[in-house]
NUMI-834931 format. One record per residue (C-alpha): residue number from 1; residue in three letters; x, y, z. Coordinates in nm, 3 decimals. Example, Ala and Ser with C-alpha at 12.3 -4.5 7.8 and 13.67 -1.06 7.14 Angstrom:
residues 2
SITE num residuo    east   north      up
SITE   1     ALA   1.230  -0.450   0.780
SITE   2     SER   1.367  -0.106   0.714
end
This chain:
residues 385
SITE num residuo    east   north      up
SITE   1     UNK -19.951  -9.123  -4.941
SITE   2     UNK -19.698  -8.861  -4.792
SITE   3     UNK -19.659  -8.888  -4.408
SITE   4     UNK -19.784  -8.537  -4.366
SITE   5     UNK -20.121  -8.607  -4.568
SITE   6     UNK -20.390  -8.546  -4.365
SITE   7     UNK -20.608  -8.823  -4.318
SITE   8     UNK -20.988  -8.898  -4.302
SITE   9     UNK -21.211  -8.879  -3.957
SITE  10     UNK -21.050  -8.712  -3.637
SITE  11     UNK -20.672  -8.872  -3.749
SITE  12     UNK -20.420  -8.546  -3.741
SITE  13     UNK -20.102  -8.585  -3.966
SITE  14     UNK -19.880  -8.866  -3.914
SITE  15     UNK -19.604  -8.794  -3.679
SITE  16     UNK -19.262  -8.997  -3.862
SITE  17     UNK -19.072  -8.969  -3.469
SITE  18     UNK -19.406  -9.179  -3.319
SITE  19     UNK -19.562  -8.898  -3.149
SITE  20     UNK -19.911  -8.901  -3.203
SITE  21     UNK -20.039  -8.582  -3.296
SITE  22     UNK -19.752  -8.357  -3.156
SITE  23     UNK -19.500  -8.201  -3.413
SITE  24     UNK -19.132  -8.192  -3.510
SITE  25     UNK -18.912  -8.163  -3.130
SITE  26     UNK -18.723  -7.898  -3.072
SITE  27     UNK -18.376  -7.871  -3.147
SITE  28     UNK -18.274  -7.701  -2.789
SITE  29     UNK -18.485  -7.905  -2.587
SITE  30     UNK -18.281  -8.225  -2.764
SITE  31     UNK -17.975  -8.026  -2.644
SITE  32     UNK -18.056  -7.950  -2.294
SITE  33     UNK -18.118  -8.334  -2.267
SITE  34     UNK -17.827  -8.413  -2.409
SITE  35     UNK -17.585  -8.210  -2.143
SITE  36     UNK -17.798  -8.292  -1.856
SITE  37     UNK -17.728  -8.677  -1.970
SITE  38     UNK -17.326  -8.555  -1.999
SITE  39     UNK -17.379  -8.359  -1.642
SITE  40     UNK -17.516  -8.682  -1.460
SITE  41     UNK -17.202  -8.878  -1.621
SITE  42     UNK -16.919  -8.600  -1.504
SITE  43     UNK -17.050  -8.578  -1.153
SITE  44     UNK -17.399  -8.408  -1.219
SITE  45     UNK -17.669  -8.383  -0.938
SITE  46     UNK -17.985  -8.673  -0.982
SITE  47     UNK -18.207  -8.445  -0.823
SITE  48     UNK -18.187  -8.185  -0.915
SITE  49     UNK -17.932  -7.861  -1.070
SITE  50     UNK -17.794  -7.553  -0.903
SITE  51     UNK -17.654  -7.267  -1.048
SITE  52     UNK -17.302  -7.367  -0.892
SITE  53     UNK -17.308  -7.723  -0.995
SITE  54     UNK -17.418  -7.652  -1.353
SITE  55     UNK -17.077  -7.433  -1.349
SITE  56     UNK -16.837  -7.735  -1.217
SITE  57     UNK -16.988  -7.965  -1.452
SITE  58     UNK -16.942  -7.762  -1.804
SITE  59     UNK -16.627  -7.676  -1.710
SITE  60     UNK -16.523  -7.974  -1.649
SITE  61     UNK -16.667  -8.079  -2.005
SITE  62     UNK -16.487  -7.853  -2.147
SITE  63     UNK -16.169  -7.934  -1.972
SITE  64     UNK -16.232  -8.298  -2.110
SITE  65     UNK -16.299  -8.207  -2.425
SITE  66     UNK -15.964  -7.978  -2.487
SITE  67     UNK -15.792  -8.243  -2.352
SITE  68     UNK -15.941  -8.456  -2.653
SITE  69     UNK -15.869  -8.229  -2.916
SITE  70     UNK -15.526  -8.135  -2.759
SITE  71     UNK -15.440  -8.550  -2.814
SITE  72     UNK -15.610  -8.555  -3.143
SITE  73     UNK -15.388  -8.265  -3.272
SITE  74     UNK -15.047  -8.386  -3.121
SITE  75     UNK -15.170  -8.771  -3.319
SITE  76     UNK -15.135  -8.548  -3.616
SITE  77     UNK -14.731  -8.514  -3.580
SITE  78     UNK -14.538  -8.728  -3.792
SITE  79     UNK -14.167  -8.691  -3.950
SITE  80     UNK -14.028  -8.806  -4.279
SITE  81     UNK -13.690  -8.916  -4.308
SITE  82     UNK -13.474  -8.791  -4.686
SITE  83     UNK -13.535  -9.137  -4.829
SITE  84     UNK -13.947  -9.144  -4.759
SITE  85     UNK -14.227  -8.981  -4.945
SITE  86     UNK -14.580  -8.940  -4.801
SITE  87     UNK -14.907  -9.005  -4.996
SITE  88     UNK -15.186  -8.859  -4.844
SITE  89     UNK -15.561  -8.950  -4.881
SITE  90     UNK -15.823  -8.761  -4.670
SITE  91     UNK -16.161  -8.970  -4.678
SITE  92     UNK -15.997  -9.204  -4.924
SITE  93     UNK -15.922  -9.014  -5.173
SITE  94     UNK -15.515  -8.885  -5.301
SITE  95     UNK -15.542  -8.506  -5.153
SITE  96     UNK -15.090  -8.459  -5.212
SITE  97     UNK -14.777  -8.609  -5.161
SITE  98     UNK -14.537  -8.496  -4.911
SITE  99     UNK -14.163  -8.444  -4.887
SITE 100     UNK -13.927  -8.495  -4.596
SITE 101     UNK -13.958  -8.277  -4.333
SITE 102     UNK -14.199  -8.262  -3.970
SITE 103     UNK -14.560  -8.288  -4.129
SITE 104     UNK -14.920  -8.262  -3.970
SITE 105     UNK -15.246  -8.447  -4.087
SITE 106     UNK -15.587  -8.453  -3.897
SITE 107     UNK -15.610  -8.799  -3.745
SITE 108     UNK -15.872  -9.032  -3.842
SITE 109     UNK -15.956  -8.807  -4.139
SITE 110     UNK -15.635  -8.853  -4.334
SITE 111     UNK -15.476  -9.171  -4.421
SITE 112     UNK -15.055  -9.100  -4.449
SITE 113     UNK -14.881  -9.376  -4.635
SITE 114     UNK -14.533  -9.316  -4.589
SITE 115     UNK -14.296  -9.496  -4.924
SITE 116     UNK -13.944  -9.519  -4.934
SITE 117     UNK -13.787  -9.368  -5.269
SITE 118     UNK -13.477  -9.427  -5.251
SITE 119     UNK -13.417  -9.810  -5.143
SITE 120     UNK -13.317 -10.014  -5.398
SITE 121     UNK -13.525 -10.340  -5.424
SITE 122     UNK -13.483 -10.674  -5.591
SITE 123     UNK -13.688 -10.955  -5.721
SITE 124     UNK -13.605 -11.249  -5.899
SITE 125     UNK -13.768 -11.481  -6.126
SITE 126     UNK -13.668 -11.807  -6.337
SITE 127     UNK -13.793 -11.942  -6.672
SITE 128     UNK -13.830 -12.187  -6.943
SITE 129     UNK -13.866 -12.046  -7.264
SITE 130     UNK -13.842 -12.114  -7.633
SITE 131     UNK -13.552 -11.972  -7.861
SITE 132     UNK -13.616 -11.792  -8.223
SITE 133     UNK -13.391 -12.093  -8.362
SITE 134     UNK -13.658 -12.395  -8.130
SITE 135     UNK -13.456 -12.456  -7.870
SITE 136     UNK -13.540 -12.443  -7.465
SITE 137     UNK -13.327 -12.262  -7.254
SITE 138     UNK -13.374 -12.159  -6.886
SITE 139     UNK -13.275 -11.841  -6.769
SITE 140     UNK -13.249 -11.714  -6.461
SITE 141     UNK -13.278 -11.358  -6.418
SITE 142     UNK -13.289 -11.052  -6.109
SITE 143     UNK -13.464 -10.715  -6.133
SITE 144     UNK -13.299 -10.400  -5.944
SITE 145     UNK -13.578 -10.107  -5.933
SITE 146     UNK -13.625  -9.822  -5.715
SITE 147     UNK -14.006  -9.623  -5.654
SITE 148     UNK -13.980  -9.318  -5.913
SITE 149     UNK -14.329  -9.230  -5.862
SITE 150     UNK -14.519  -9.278  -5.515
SITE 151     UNK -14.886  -9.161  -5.602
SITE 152     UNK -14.864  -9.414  -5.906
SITE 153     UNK -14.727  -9.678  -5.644
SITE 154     UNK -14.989  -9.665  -5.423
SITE 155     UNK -15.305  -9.560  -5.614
SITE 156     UNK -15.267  -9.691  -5.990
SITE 157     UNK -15.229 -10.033  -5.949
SITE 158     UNK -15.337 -10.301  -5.665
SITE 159     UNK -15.038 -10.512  -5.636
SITE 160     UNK -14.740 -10.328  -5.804
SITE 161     UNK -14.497 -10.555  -5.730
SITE 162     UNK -14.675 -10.886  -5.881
SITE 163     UNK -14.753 -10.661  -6.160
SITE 164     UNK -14.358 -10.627  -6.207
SITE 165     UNK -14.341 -10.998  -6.160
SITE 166     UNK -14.557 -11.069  -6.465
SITE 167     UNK -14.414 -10.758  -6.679
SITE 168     UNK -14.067 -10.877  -6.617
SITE 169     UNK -14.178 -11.275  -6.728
SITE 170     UNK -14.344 -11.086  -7.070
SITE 171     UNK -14.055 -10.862  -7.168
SITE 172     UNK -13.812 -11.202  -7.069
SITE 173     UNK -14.026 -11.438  -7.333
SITE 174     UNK -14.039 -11.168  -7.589
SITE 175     UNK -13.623 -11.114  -7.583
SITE 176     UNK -13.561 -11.417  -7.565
SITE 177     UNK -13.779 -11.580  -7.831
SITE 178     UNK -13.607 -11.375  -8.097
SITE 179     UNK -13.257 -11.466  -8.014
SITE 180     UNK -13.053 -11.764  -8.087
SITE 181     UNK -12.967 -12.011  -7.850
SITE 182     UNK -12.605 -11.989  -7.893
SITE 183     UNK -12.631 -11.602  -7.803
SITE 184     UNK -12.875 -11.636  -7.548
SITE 185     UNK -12.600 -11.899  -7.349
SITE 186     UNK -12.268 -11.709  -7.457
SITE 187     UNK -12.170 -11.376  -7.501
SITE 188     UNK -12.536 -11.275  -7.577
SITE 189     UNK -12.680 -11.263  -7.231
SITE 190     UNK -12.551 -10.848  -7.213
SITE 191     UNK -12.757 -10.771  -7.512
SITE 192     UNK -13.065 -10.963  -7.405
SITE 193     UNK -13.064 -10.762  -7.026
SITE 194     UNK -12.996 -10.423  -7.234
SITE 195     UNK -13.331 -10.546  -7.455
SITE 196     UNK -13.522 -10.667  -7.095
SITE 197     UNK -13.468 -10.361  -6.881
SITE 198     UNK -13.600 -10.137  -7.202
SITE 199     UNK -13.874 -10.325  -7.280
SITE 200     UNK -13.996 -10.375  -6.907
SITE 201     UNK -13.992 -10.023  -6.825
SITE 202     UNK -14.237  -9.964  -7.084
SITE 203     UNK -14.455 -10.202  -6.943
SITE 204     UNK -14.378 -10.034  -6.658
SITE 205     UNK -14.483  -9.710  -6.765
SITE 206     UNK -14.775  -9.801  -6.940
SITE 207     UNK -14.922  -9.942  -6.592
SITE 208     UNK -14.841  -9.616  -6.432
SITE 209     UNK -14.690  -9.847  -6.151
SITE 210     UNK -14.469  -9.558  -6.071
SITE 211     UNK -14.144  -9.817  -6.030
SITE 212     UNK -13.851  -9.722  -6.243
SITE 213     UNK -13.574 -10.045  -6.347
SITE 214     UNK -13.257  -9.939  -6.229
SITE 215     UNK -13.051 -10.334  -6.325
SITE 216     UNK -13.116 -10.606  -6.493
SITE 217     UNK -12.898 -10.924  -6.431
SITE 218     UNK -12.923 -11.224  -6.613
SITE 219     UNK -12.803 -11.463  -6.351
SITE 220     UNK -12.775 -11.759  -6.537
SITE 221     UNK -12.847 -11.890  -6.888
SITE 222     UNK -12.827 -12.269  -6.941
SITE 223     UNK -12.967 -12.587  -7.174
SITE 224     UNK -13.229 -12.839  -7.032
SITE 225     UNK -13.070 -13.087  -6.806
SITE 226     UNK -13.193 -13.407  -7.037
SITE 227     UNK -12.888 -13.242  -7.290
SITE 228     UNK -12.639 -13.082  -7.015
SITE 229     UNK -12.356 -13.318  -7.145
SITE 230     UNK -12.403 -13.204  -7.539
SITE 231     UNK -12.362 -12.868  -7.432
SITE 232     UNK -12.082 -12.881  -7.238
SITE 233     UNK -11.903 -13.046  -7.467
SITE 234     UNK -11.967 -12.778  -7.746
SITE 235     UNK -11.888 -12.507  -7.517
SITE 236     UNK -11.548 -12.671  -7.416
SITE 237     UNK -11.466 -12.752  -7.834
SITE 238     UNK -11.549 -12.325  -7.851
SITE 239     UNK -11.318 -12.255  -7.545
SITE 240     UNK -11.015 -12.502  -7.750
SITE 241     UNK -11.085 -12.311  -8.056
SITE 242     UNK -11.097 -11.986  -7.896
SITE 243     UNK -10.738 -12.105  -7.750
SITE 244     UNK -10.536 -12.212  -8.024
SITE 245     UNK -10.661 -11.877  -8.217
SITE 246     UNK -10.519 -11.720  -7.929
SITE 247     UNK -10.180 -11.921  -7.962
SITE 248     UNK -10.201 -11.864  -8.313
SITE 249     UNK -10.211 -11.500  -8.244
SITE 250     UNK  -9.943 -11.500  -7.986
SITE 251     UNK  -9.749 -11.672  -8.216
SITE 252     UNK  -9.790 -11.473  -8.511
SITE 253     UNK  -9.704 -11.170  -8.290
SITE 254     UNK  -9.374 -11.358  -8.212
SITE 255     UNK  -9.343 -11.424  -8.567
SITE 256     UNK  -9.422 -11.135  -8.762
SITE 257     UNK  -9.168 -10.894  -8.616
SITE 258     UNK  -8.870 -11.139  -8.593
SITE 259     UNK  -8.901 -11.214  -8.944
SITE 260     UNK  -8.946 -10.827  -9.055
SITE 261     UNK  -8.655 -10.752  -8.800
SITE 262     UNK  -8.404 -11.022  -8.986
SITE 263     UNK  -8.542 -10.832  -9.338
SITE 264     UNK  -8.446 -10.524  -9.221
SITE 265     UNK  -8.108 -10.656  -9.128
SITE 266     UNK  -8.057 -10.810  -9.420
SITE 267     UNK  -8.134 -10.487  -9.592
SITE 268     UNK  -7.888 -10.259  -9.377
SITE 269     UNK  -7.604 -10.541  -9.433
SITE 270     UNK  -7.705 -10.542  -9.814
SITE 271     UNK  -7.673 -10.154  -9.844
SITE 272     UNK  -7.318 -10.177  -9.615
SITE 273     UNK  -7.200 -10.419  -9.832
SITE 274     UNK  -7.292 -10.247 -10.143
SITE 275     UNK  -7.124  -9.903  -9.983
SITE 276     UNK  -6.822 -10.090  -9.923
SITE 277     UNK  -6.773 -10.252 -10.205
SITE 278     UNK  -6.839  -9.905 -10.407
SITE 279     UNK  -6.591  -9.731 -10.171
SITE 280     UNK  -6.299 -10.011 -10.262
SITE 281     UNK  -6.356 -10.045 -10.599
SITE 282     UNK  -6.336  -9.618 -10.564
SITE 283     UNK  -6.026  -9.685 -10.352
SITE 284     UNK  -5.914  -9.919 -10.573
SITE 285     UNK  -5.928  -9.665 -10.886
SITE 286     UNK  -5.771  -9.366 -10.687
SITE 287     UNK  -5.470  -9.601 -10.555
SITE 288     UNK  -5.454  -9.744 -10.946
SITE 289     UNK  -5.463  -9.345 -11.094
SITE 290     UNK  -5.200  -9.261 -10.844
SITE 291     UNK  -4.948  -9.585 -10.899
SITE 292     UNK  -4.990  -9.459 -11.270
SITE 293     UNK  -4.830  -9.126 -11.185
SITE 294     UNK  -4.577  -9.249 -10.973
SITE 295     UNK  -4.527  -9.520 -11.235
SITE 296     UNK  -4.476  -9.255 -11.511
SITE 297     UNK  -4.214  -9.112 -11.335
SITE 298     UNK  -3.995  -9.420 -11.239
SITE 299     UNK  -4.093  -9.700 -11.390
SITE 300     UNK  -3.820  -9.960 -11.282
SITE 301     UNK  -3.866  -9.858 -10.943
SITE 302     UNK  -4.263  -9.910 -10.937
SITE 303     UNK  -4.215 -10.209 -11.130
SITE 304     UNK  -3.989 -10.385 -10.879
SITE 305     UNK  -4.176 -10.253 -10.566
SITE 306     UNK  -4.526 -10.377 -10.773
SITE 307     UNK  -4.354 -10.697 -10.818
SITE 308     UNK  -4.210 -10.701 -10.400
SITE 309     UNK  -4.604 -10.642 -10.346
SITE 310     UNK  -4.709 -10.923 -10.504
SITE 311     UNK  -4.491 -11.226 -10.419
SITE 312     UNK  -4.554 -11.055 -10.068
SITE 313     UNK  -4.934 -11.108 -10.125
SITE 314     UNK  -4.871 -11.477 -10.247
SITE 315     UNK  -4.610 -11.597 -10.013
SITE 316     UNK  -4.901 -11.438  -9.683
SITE 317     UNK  -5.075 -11.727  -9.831
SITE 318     UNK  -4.877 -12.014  -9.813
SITE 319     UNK  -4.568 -12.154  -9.642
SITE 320     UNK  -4.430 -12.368  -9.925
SITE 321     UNK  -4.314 -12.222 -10.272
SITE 322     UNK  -4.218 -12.449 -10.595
SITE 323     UNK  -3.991 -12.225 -10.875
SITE 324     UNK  -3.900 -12.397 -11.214
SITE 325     UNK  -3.622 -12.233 -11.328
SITE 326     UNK  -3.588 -12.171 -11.709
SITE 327     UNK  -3.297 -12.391 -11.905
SITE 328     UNK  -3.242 -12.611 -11.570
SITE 329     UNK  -3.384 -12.978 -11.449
SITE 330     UNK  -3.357 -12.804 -11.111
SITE 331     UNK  -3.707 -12.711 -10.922
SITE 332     UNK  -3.623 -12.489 -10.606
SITE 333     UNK  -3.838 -12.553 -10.330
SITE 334     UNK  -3.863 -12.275 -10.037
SITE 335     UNK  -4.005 -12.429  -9.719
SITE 336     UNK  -4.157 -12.073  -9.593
SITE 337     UNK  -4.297 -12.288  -9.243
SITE 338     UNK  -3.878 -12.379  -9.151
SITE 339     UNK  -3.759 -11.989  -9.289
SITE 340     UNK  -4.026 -11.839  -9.081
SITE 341     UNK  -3.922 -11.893  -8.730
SITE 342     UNK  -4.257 -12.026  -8.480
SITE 343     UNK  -4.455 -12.114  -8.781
SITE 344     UNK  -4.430 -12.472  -8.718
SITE 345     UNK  -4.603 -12.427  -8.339
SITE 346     UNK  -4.856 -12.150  -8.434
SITE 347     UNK  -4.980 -12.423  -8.678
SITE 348     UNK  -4.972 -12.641  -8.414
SITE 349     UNK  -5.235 -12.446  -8.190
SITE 350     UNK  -5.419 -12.400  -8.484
SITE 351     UNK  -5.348 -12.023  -8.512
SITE 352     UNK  -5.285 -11.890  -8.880
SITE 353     UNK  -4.941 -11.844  -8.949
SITE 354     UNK  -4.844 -11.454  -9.075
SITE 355     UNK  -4.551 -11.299  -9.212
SITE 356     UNK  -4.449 -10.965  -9.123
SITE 357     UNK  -4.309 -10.707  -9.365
SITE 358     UNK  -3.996 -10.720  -9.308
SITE 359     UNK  -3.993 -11.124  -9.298
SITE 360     UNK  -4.120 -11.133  -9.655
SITE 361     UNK  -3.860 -10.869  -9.779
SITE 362     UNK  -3.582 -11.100  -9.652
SITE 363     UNK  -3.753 -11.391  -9.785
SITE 364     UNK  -3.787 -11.182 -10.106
SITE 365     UNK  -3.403 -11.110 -10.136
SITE 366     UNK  -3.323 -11.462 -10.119
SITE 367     UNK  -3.596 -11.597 -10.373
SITE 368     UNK  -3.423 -11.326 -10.591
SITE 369     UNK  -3.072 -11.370 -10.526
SITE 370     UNK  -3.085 -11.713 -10.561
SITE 371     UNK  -3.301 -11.712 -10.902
SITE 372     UNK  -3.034 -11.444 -11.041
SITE 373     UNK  -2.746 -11.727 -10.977
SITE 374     UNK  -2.998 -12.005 -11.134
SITE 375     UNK  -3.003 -11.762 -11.439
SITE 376     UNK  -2.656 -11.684 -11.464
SITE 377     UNK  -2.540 -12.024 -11.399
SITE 378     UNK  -2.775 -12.152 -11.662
SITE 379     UNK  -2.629 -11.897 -11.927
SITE 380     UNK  -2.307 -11.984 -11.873
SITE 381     UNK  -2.399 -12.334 -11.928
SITE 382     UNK  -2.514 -12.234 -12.253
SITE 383     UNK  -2.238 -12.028 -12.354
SITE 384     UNK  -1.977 -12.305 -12.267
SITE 385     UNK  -2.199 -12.537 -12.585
end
């Protein structure tokens, strides 16, 4: 039955406020209650009110009360440094976000949570995994990541940060079960961060955390400890071979250009040699065309200066000359080291003995001389029979 139903006999409608059979109160009576109750706590009269106290006492109210809202508005005041970004929820729910500058908000009707954009934090995390080839390797790896997105950050997800956590672990097992252990512990460990950082800010972004990855680091990337010895050996037989290639190298680059330098040398000698032996044999023919002409027009004389030329050419060579005369038992011997004067000590010293021009003519004259007397001599002998 409704509360204002009337009921049977002498009962009058039901009063919800417990008063009988009187109505609703009135709304100005509540009111004058209410600031005689305020009057009595600000210094109001018990007794009784007078014109002049009633005055005092709502002034004072008032007085009090702009005093209230005068706090309450300066609580409002807030700054924001360049690096911070504001979120602002009025009654709990996202009403904007605010850049740097001096900002105002209603107290206790807005909530401000100020974020910093800018600072670049860090979290770290270690694992055991499994390798696309079955091997366990632990890696230890850091995240670098910076708040892109402050509404996200606050609103989207309860715990952004231990969201990243367990992103970071997925996108880590995922990378690192489809590479090799040999990469994943040498010169892999780039490629793997490059393949980490992608794939985690697109967990990232799918979350609507509002954190962007700035750097991913993998710290450290090792075997099991139980096989710690193994692997260290196999990484120092890769460091030897990765050494003698390089001395290898270095030495080929020693090598390489000695050996083409000493061809190329050989070559320019080669092609000198063949130029000079084409300009003497050239020489050679000129000097031979010209002795013809000259020969041609005294012969006896170019014959016995030909003839000078030569036994000049033979005795250069030698310091001791044998000549069998024809029709004698005689053999003249011509000791060219005793003619030659010195010959005897530059052999000595070791230094080649030479004859100068005009040495060999003399020596020349004689050799001549002496076989002209070995001829005549020997014809007169013959003539005398």
């Amino acid at each position: 039955m409704a509360w204002n139903e009337p009921g049977g006999g002498n009962r009058g409608p039901r009063d919800p406020w417990g008063g009988g059979n009187q109505g609703p109160p009135d709304l100005d009576e509540a009111f004058k209650k209410l600031q005689q109750r305020l009057s009595s706590m600000f210094g109001g009269g018990r007794g009784g009110s007078g014109p002049a106290k009633g005055g005092l006492s709502g002034a004072l109210l008032g007085m009090v009360l702009g005093g209230v809202v005068l706090v309450w508005g300066l609580m409002g005041f807030y700054q924001l440094d360049e690096q911070e970004r504001a979120v602002v929820l009025r009654f709990g729910e996202y009403h904007s976000t605010l850049t740097p500058g001096l900002q105002w908000n209603p107290p206790l009707i807005d909530e401000v949570i100020k974020v910093n954009t800018t600072k670049v934090r860090a979290a770290g995390l270690r694992e055991v995994m499994l390798t696309q080839d079955e091997n366990i390797v632990e890696v230890s790896m850091s995240v670098q990541y910076v708040i892109d997105n402050p509404q996200d950050f606050v609103l989207q997800v309860r715990d952004p940060e231990v969201s990243l956590q367990h992103a970071a672990q997925s996108a880590l097992r995922h990378v690192v079960g489809g590479t090799t252990m040999d990469l994943a512990l040498t010169e892999g460990r780039a490629a793997i961060a490059f393949d980490v950082r992608d794939r985690l800010q697109q967990y990232l972004d799918d979350y609507t955390t509002g954190i962007r990855v700035s750097t991913i680091n993998i710290d450290e990337s090792k075997p099991p400890a139980q096989v710690q010895g193994a692997f260290d050996d196999v990484i120092k037989a890769r460091e030897d071979e990765e050494r003698v290639k390089n001395e290898a190298q270095s030495y080929a680059n020693g090598i390489v250009p000695e050996a083409r330098g000493r061809a190329q040398r050989m070559m320019e000698e080669s092609n000198a040699y063949r130029d000079q032996v084409i300009a003497r044999a050239q020489g050679e023919a000129q000097r031979f065309e010209q002795l013809l002409t000259e020969y041609e027009k005294a012969p006896d004389v170019t014959r016995e200066r030909l003839y000078i030329d030569t036994v000049q050419t033979v005795f250069a060579n030698t310091n001791k000359v044998m000549v069998d005369v024809d029709g004698g038992n005689n053999v003249l011997y011509l000791p060219l080291d005793k003619m030659v004067p010195n010959a005897g000590q530059q052999r000595s010293t070791g230094a080649r003995a030479s004859v100068n021009e005009r040495d060999m003519r003399e020596i020349a004259d004689q050799v001549t001389e002496q076989l002209r007397r070995d001829l005549d001599a020997a014809a007169a002998r013959r003539g005398g029979r």
